[in-house]
N, C-alpha and C positions, 0 to 999 in steps of 0.2 A: 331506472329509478330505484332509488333504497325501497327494500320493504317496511324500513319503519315508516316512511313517508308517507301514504295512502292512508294507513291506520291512524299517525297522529291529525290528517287533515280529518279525518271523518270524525273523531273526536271534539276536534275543535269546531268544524263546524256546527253540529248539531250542538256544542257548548252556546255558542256563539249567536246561532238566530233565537235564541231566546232565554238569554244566561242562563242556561240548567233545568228551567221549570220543567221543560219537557223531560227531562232524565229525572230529578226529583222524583217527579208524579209514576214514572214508570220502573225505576229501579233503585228508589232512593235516597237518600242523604249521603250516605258513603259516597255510592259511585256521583252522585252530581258534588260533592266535593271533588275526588278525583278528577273528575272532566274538567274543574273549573282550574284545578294546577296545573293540567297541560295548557289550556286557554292562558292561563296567565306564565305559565315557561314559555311559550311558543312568542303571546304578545312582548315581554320582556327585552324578551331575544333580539325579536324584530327591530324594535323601539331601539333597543342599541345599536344599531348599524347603521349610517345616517341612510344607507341605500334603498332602504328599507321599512327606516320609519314609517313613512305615510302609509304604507300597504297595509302598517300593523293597523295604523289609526282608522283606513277604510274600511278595513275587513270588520272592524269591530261595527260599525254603522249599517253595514251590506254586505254580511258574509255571502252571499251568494254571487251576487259580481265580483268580490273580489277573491274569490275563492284561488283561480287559477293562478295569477299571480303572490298570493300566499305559498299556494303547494309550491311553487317554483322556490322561493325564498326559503323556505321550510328546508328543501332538498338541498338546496346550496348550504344552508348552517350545516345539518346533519353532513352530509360530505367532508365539508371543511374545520370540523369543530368537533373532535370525537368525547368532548368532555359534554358536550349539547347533547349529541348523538346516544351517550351514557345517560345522559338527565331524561330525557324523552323515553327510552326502552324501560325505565325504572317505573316512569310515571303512566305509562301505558299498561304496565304487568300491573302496579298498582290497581289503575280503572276496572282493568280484565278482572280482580280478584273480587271486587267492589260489586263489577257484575253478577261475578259465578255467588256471589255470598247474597243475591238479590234473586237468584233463581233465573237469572239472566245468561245464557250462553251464546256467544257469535264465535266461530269458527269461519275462518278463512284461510286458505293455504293455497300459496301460487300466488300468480297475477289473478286478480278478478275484482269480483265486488260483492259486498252483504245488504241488504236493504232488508228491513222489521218495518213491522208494525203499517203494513202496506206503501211501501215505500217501493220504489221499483232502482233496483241497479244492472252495470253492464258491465261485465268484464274487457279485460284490456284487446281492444279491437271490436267489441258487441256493440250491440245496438236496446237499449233501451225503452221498453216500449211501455206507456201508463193510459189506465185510462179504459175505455171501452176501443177496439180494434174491429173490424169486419174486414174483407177484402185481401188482399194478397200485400204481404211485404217482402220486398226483393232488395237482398243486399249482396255486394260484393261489386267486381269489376268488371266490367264489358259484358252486362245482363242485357239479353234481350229482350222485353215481354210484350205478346200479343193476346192484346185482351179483346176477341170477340163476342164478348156479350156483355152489351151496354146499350144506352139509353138514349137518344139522339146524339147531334154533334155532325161531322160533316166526311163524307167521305169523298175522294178526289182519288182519281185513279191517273198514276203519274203518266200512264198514255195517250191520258185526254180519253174528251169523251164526256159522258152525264156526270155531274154534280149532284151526290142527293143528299140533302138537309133536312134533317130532323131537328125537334126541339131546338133551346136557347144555344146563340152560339156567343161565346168571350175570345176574343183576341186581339191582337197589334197590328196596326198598319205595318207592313216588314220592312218600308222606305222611312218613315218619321218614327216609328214607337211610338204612335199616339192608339189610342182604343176605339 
């Protein structure tokens, strides 16, 4: 992926779920003009393509679901359009200065992600995590985990033999899927 591409989507979309108020109230009039030019280069853009159009039109109603297929479209103008690609880098450096002149600074270099103002991001391949967490998170491939200590539920010992149940049990018929 471009690296302009990431930057311009998280611009727009924090533009976008709420035209600017949120950047207004936190960094400004400058920089929420600036966000609101990339929002409106990037919608522009869209809207000319007929490929394209309606993503611009949903993304504007429900940036959030339509987020993924904007960054896709986003990546393809940027690629294919180095005169976009110029427009977008211009209007970006723009926002960034709009920031730095609001007492605002984000720094990001590499693949990854920035998340303010308690916002939670992941870097490319991370996991994301918001919220209150307790307990153990286990990510990656071919993890094995044995959690002996816990609170009813059922154990079954695959040699046969005693059953012993504890507390509520939830689960599927394994012949119907019914519960």
């Amino acid at each position: 992926m471009d690296p302009l591409t990431p930057i311009v989507i998280g611009v727009l979309t924090k533009f976008a779920t709420d035209h600017g108020a949120d950047i207004l109230k936190k960094a400004g009039q400058a920089t929420a003009d600036a966000a609101g030019k990339v929002f409106n280069g990037v919608m522009n853009k869209l809207k000319g393509d007929p490929r394209f159009g309606w993503i611009a039109e949903q993304f504007a109603k429900d940036p959030e679901a339509y987020k993924a297929p904007v960054t896709d479209a986003v990546e393809e103008q940027i690629k294919a359009d180095p005169n976009f690609a110029a427009e977008m880098k211009a209007l970006i450096e723009s926002f960034d200065k709009a920031q730095q002149a609001a007492g605002v600074t984000i720094v990001n270099t590499g693949s990854g992600a920035v998340a303010t103002q308690g916002g939670v991001a992941a870097g490319a391949g991370g996991m994301a995590v918001g919220g209150n967490v307790s307990g153990g998170i286990v990510m990656g491939n071919n993890n094995q985990v044995t959690n002996t200590n816990r609170n009813g539920g059922v154990d079954i010992s695959p040699s046969g033999g005693t059953v012993n149940i504890t507390g509520d049990i939830v689960g599927r018929d394994k012949k119907t899927g019914n519960k």
